[in-house]
BALOBA-1460 file (C-alpha; in Angstrom, 3 decimals):
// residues 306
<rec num="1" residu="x" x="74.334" y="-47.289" z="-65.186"/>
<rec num="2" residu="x" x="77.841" y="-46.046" z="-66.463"/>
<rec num="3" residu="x" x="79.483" y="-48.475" z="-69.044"/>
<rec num="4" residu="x" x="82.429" y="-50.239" z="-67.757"/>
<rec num="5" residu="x" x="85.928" y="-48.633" z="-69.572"/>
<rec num="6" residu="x" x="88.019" y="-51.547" z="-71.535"/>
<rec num="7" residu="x" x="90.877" y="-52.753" z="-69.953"/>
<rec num="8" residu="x" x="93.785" y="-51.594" z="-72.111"/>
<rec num="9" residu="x" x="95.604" y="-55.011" z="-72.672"/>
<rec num="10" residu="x" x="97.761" y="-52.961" z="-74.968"/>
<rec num="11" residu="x" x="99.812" y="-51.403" z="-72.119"/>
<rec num="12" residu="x" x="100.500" y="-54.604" z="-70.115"/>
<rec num="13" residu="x" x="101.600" y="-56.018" z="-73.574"/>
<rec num="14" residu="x" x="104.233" y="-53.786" z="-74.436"/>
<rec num="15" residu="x" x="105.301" y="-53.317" z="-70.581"/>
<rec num="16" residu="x" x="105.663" y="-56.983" z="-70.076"/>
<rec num="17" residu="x" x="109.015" y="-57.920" z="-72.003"/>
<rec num="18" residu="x" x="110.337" y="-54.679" z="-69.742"/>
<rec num="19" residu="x" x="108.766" y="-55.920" z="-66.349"/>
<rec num="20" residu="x" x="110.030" y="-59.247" z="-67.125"/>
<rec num="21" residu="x" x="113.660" y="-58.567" z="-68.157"/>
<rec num="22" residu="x" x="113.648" y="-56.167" z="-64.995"/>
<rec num="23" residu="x" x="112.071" y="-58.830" z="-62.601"/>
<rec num="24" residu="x" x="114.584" y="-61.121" z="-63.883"/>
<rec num="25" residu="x" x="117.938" y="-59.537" z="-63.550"/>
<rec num="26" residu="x" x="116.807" y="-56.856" z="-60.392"/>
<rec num="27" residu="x" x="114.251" y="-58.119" z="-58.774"/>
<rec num="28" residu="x" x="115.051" y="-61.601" z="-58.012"/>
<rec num="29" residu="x" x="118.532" y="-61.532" z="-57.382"/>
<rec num="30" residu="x" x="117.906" y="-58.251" z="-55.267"/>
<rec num="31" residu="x" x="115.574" y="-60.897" z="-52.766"/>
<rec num="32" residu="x" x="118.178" y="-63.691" z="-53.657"/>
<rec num="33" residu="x" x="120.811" y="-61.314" z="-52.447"/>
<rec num="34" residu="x" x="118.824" y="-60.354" z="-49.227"/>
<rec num="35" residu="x" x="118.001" y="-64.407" z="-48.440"/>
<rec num="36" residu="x" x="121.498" y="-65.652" z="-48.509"/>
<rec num="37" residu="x" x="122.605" y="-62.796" z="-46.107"/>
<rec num="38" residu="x" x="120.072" y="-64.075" z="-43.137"/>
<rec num="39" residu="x" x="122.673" y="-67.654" z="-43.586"/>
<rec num="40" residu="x" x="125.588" y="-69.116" z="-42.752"/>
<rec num="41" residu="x" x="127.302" y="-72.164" z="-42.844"/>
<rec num="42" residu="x" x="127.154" y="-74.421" z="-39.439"/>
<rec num="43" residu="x" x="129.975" y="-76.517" z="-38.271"/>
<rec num="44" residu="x" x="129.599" y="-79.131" z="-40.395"/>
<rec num="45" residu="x" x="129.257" y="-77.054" z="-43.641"/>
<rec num="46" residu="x" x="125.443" y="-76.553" z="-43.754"/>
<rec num="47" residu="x" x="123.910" y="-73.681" z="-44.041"/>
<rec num="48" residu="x" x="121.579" y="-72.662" z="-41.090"/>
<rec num="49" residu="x" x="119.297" y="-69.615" z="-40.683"/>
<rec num="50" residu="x" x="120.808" y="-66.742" z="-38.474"/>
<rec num="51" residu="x" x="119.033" y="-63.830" z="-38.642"/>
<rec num="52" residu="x" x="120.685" y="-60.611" z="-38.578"/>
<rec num="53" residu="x" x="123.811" y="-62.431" z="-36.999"/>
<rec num="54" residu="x" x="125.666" y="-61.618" z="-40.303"/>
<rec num="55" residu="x" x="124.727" y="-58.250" z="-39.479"/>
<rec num="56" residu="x" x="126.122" y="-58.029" z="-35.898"/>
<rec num="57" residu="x" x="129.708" y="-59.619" z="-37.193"/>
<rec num="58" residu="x" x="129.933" y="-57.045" z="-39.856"/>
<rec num="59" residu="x" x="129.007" y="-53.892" z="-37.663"/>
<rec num="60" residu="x" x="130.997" y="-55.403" z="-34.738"/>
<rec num="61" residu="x" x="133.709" y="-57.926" z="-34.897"/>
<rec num="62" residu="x" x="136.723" y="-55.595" z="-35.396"/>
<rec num="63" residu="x" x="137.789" y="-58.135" z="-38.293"/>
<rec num="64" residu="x" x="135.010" y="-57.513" z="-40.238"/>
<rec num="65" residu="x" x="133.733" y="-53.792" z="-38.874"/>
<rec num="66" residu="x" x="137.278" y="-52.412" z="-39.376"/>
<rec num="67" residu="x" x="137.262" y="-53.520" z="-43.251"/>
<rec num="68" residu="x" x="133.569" y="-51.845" z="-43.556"/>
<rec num="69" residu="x" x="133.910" y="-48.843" z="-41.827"/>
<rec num="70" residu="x" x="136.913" y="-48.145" z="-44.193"/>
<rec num="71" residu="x" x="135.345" y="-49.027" z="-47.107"/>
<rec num="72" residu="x" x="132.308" y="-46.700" z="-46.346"/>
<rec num="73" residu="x" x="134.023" y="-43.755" z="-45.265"/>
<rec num="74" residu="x" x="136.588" y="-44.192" z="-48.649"/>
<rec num="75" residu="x" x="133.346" y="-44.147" z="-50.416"/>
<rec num="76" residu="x" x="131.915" y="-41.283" z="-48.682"/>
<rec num="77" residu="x" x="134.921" y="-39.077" z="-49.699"/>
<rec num="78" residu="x" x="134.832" y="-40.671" z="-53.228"/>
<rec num="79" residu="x" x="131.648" y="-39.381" z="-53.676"/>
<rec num="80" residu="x" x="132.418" y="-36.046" z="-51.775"/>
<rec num="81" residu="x" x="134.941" y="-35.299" z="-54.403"/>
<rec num="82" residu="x" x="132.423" y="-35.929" z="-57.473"/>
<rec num="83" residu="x" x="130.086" y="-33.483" z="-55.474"/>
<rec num="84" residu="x" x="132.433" y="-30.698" z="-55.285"/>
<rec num="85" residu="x" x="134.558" y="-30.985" z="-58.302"/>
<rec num="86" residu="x" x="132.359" y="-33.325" z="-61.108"/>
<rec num="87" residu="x" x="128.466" y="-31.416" z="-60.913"/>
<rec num="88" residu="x" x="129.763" y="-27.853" z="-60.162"/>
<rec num="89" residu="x" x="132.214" y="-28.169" z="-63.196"/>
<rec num="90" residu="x" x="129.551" y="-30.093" z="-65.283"/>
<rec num="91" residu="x" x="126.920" y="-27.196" z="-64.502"/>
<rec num="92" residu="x" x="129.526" y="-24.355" z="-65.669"/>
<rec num="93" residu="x" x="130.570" y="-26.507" z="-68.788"/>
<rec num="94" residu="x" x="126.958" y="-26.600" z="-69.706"/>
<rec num="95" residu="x" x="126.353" y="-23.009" z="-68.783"/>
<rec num="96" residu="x" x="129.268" y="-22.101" z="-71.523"/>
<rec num="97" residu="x" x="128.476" y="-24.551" z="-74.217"/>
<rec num="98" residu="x" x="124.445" y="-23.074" z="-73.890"/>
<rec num="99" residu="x" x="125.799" y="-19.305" z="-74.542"/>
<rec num="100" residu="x" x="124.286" y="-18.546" z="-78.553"/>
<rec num="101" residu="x" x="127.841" y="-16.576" z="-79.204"/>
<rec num="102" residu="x" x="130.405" y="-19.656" z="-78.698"/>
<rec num="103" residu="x" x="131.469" y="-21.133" z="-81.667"/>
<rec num="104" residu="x" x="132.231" y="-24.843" z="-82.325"/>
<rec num="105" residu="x" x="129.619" y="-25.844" z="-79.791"/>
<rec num="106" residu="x" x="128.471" y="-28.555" z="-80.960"/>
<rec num="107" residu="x" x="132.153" y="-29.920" z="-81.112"/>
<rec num="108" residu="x" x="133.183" y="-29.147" z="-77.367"/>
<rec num="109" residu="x" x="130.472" y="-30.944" z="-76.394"/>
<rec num="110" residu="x" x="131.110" y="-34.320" z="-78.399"/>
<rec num="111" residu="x" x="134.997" y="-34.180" z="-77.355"/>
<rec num="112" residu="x" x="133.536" y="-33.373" z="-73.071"/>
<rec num="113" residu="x" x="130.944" y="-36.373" z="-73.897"/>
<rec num="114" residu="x" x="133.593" y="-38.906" z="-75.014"/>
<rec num="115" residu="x" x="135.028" y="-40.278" z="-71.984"/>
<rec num="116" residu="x" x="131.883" y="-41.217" z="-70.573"/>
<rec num="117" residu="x" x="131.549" y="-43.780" z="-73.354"/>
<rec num="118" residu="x" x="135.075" y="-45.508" z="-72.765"/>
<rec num="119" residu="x" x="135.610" y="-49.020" z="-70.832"/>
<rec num="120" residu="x" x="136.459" y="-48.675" z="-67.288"/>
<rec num="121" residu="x" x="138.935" y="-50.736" z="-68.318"/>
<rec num="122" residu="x" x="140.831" y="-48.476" z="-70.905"/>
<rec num="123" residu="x" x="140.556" y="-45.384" z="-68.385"/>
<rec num="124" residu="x" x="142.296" y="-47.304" z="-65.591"/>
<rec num="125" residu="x" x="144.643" y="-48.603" z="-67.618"/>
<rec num="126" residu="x" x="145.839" y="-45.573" z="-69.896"/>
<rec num="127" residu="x" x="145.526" y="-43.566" z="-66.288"/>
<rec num="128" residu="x" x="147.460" y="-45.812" z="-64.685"/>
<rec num="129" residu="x" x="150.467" y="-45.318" z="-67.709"/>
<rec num="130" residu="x" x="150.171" y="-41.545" z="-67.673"/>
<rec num="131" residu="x" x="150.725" y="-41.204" z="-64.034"/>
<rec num="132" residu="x" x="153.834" y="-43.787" z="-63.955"/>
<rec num="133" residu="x" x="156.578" y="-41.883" z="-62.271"/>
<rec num="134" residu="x" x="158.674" y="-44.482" z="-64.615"/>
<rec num="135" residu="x" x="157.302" y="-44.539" z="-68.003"/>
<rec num="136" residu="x" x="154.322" y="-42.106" z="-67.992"/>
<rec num="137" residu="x" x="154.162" y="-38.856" z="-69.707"/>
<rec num="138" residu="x" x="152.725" y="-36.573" z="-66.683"/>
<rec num="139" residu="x" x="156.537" y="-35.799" z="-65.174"/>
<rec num="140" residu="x" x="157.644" y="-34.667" z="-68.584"/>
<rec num="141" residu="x" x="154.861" y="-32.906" z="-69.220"/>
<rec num="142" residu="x" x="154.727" y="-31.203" z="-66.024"/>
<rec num="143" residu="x" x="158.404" y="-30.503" z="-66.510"/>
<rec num="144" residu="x" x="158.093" y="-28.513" z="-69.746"/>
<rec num="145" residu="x" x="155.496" y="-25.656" z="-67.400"/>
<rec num="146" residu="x" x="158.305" y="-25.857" z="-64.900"/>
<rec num="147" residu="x" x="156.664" y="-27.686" z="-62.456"/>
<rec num="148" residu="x" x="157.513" y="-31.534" z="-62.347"/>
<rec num="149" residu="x" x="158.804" y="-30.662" z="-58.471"/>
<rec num="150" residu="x" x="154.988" y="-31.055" z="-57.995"/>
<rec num="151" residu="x" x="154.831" y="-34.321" z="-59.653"/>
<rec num="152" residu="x" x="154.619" y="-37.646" z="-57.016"/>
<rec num="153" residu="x" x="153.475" y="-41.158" z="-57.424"/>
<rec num="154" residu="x" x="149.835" y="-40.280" z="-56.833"/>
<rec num="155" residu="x" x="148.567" y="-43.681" z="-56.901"/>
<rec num="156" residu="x" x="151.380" y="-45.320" z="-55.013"/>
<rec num="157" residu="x" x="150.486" y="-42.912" z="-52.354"/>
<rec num="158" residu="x" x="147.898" y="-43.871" z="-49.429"/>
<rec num="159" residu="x" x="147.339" y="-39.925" z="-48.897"/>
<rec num="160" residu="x" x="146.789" y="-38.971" z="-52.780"/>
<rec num="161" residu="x" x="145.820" y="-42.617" z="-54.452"/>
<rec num="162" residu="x" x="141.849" y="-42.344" z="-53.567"/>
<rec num="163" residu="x" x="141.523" y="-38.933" z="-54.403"/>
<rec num="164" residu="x" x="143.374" y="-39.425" z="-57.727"/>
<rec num="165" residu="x" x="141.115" y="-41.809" z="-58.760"/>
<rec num="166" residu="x" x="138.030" y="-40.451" z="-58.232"/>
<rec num="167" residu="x" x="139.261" y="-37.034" z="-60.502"/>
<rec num="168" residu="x" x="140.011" y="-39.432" z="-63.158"/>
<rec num="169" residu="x" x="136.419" y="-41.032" z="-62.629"/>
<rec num="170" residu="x" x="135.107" y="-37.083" z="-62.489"/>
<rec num="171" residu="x" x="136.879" y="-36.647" z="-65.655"/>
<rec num="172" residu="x" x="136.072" y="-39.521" z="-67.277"/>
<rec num="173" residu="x" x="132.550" y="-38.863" z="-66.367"/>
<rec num="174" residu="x" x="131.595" y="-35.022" z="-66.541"/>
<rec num="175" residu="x" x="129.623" y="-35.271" z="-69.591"/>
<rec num="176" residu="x" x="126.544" y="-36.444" z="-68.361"/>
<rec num="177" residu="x" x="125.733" y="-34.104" z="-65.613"/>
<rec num="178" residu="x" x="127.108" y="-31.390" z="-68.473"/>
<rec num="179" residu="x" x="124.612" y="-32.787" z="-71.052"/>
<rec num="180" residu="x" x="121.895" y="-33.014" z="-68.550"/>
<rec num="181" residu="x" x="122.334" y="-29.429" z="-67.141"/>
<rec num="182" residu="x" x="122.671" y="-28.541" z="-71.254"/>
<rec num="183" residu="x" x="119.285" y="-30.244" z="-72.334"/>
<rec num="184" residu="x" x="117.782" y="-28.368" z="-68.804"/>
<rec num="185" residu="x" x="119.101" y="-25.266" z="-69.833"/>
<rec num="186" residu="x" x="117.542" y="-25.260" z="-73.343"/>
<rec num="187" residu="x" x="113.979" y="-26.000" z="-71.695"/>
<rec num="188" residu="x" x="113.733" y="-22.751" z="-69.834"/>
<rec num="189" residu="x" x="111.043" y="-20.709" z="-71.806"/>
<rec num="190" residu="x" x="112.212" y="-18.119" z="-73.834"/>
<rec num="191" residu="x" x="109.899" y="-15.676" z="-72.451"/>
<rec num="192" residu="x" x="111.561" y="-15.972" z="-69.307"/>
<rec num="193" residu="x" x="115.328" y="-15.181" z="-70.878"/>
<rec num="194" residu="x" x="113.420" y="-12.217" z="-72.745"/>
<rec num="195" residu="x" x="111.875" y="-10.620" z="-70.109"/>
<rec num="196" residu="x" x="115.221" y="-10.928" z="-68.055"/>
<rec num="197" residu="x" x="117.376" y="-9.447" z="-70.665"/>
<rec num="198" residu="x" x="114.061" y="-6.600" z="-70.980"/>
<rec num="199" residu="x" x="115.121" y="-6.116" z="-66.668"/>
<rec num="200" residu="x" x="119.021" y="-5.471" z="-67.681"/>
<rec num="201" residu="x" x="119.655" y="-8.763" z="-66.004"/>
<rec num="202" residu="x" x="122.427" y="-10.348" z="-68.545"/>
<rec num="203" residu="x" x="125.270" y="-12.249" z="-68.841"/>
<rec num="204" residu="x" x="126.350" y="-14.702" z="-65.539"/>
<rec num="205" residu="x" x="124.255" y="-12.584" z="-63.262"/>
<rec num="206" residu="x" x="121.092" y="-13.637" z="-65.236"/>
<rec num="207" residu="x" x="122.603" y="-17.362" z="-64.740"/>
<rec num="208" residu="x" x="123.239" y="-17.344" z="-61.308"/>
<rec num="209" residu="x" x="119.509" y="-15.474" z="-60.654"/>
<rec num="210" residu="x" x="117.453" y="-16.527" z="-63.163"/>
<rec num="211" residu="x" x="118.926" y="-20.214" z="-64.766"/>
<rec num="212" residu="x" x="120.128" y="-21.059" z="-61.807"/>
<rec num="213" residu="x" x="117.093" y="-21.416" z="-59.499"/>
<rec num="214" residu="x" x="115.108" y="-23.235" z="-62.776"/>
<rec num="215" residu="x" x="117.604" y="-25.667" z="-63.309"/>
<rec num="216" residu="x" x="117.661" y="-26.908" z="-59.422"/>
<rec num="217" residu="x" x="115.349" y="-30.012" z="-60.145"/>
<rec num="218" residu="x" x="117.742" y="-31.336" z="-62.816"/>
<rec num="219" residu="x" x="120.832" y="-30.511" z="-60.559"/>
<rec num="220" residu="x" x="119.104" y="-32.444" z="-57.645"/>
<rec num="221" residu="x" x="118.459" y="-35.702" z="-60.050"/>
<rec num="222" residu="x" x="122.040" y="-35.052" z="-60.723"/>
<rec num="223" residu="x" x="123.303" y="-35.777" z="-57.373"/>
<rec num="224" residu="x" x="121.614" y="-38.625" z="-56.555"/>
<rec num="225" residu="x" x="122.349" y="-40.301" z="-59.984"/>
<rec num="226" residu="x" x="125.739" y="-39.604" z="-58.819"/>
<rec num="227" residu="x" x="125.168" y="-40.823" z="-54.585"/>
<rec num="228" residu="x" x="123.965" y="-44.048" z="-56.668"/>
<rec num="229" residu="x" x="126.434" y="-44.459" z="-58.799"/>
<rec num="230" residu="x" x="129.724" y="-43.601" z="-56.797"/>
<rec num="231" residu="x" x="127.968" y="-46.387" z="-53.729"/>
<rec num="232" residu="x" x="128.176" y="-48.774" z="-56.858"/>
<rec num="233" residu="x" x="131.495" y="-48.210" z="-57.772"/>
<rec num="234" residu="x" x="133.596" y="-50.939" z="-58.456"/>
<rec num="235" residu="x" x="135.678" y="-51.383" z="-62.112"/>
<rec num="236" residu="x" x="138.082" y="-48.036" z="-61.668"/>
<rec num="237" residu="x" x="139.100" y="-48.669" z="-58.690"/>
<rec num="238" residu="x" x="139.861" y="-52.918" z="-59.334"/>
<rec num="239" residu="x" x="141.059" y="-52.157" z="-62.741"/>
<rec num="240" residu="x" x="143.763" y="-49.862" z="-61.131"/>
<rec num="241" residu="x" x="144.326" y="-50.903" z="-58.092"/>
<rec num="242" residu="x" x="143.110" y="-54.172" z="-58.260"/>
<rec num="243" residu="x" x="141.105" y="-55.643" z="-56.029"/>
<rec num="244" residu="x" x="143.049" y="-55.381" z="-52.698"/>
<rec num="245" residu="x" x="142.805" y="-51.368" z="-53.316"/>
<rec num="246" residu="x" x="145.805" y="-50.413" z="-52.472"/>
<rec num="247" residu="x" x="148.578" y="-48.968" z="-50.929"/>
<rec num="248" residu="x" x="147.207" y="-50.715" z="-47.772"/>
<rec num="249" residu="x" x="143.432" y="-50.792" z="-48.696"/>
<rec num="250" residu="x" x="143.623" y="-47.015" z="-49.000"/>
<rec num="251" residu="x" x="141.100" y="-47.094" z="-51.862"/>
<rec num="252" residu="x" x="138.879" y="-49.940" z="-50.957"/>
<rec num="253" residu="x" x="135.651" y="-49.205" z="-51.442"/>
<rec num="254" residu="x" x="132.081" y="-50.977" z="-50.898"/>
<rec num="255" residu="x" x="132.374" y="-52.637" z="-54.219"/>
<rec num="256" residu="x" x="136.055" y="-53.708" z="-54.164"/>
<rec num="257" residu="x" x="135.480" y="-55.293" z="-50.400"/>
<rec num="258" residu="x" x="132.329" y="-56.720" z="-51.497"/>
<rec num="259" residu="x" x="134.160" y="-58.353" z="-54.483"/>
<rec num="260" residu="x" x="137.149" y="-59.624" z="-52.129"/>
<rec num="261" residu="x" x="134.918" y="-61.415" z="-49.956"/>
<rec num="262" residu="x" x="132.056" y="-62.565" z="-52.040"/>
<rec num="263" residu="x" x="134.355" y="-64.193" z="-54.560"/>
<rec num="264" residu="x" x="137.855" y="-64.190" z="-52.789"/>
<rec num="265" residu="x" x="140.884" y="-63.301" z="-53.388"/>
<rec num="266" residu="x" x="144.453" y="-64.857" z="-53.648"/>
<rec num="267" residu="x" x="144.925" y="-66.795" z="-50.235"/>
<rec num="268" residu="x" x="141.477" y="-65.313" z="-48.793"/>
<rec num="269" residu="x" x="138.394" y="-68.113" z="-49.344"/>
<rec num="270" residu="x" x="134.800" y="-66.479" z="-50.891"/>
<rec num="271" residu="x" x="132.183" y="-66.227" z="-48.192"/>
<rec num="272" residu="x" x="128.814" y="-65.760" z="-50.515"/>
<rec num="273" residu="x" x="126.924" y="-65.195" z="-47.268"/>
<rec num="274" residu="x" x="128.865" y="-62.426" z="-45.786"/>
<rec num="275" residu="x" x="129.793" y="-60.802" z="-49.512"/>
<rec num="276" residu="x" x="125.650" y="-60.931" z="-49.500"/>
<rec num="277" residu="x" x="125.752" y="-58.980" z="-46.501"/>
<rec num="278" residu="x" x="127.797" y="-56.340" z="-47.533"/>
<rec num="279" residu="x" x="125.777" y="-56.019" z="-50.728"/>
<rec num="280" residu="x" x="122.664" y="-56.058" z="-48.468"/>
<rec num="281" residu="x" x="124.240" y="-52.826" z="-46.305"/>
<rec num="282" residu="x" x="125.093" y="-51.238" z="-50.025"/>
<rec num="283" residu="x" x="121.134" y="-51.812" z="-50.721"/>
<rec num="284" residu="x" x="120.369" y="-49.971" z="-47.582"/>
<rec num="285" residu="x" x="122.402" y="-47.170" z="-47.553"/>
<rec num="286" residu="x" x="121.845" y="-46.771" z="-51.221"/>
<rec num="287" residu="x" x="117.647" y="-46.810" z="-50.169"/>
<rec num="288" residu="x" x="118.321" y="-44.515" z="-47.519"/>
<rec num="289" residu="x" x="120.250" y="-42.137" z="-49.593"/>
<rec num="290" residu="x" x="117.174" y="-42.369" z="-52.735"/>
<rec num="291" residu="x" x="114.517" y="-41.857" z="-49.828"/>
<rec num="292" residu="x" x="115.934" y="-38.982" z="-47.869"/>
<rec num="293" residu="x" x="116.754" y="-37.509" z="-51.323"/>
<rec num="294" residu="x" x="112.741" y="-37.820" z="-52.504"/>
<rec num="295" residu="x" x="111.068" y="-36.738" z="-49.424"/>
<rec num="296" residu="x" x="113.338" y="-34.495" z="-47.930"/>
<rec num="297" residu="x" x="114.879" y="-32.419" z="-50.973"/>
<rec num="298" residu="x" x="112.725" y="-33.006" z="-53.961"/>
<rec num="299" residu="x" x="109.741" y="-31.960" z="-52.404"/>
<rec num="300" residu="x" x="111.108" y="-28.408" z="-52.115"/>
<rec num="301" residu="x" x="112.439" y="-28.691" z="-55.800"/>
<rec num="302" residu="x" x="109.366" y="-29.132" z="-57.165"/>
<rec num="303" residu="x" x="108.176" y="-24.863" z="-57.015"/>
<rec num="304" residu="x" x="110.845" y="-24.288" z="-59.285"/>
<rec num="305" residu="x" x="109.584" y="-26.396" z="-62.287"/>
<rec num="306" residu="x" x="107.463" y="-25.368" z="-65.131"/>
């Protein structure tokens, strides 16, 4: 009869303070979140179970649904513009910095990393001055290229004042796909770069046909750590904006109209059980974002690794 293998108490040990921590300040609230959204308050200020009701009034009373639907699709391009403009950029930073003949390396990278590690709060704020067509520095120094005619109040602007933000988020924030795409870069065998270079294949065309397809896992946790992050987005947007997200809610987000009616704002009352509804359709799209991501795209990915 085969002897019976130990149960190694040692690894629930050391993962319990984690599990616990996690459980504490994920887990529950998550389900706390999800509970308060199936209530409401009745008539006479008690709180009643109704379902998906919340649900319904958010997705179709034009008060509610009109709010939403801007929010999400403000989102959307928020995190279109990090797509196009923050990982491609990141991924060609990172392709320079891992070339053996630039100099100063190491230094590029700390000053590209930097941002990343400021408050929200600073960002928006210093931002916010630079861009001042009163006081900030961007007019004069657009004036001394001879181009300040191209200068407007980008953040006063409905047109330009989401877009603007999220290029200060995508600078503020290009480090880490940079870094990630770096550390990728400098796994890749050096058999493999040898027997390229042994082909003739060199240069960018032995990035684009040789680093390139290796490096597609990391690039695809790349863009869902940024579909995650830019559908929790919340402190550039309030600390610039604040949290009406203006001109005319032209930057409101998911986070800034969960914020406004979860906790209210100025002359508008906090509703905890439709803010937990919103923050119950940012779980959801979120999940279905994470889930299309793993079974749909990572599953091809996963020929290309080592």
């Amino acid at each position: 009869m085969a002897e019976r293998r130990a149960f190694r108490w040692h690894i629930a040990v050391f993962l319990a303070p984690a599990v616990l921590v996690y459980s504490a300040l994920m887990i529950v609230p998550l389900f706390g979140t999800l509970n308060l959204s199936l209530f409401n308050l009745d008539a006479t200020k008690t709180r009643v179970f109704v379902g998906l009701a919340n649900f319904a009034t958010l997705f179709g009373d034009p008060r509610w649904s009109d709010a939403f639907w801007n929010a999400l699709g403000n989102n959307l391009w928020f995190f279109v513009v990090h797509m196009l403009v923050q990982n491609p950029v990141g991924i060609l930073l990172a392709a320079i910095l891992s070339s053996p003949r630039l100099r100063m390396a190491a230094f590029y990278r700390t000053a590209i990393f930097i941002p990343t590690i400021l408050s929200f709060v600073i960002v928006g704020f210093v931002w916010k001055l630079i861009l001042s067509p009163i006081w900030g520095i961007a007019p004069g120094m657009l004036d001394m290229v001879g181009l300040k005619s191209l200068f407007a109040p980008w953040l006063g602007k409905e047109e330009y004042a989401l877009t603007t933000l999220a290029l200060i988020s995508v600078w503020q924030f290009v480090g880490i796909p940079m870094m990630l795409i770096y550390a990728a870069l400098l796994s890749i065998p050096d058999e493999v770069i040898e027997a390229a270079e042994m082909d003739g294949v060199t240069g960018w065309s032995q990035f684009l046909k040789i680093k390139l397809p290796l490096i597609l896992p990391s690039i695809g946790i790349i863009s869902i750590l940024t579909f995650v992050g830019n559908f929790n987005a919340f402190d550039l947007i309030y600390v610039s904006q604040g949290a009406l997200a203006g001109p005319n809610f032209s930057t409101d987000i998911l986070g800034t109209f969960l914020y406004r009616t979860f906790f209210g704002f100025q002359l508008q009352l906090g509703d905890p059980h439709m803010g937990a509804t919103i923050a119950s359709a940012m779980f959801f799209i979120i999940l279905v974002g994470v889930c299309f991501y793993l079974f749909a795209i990572q599953t091809r990915l996963r020929r290309y690794q080592f």
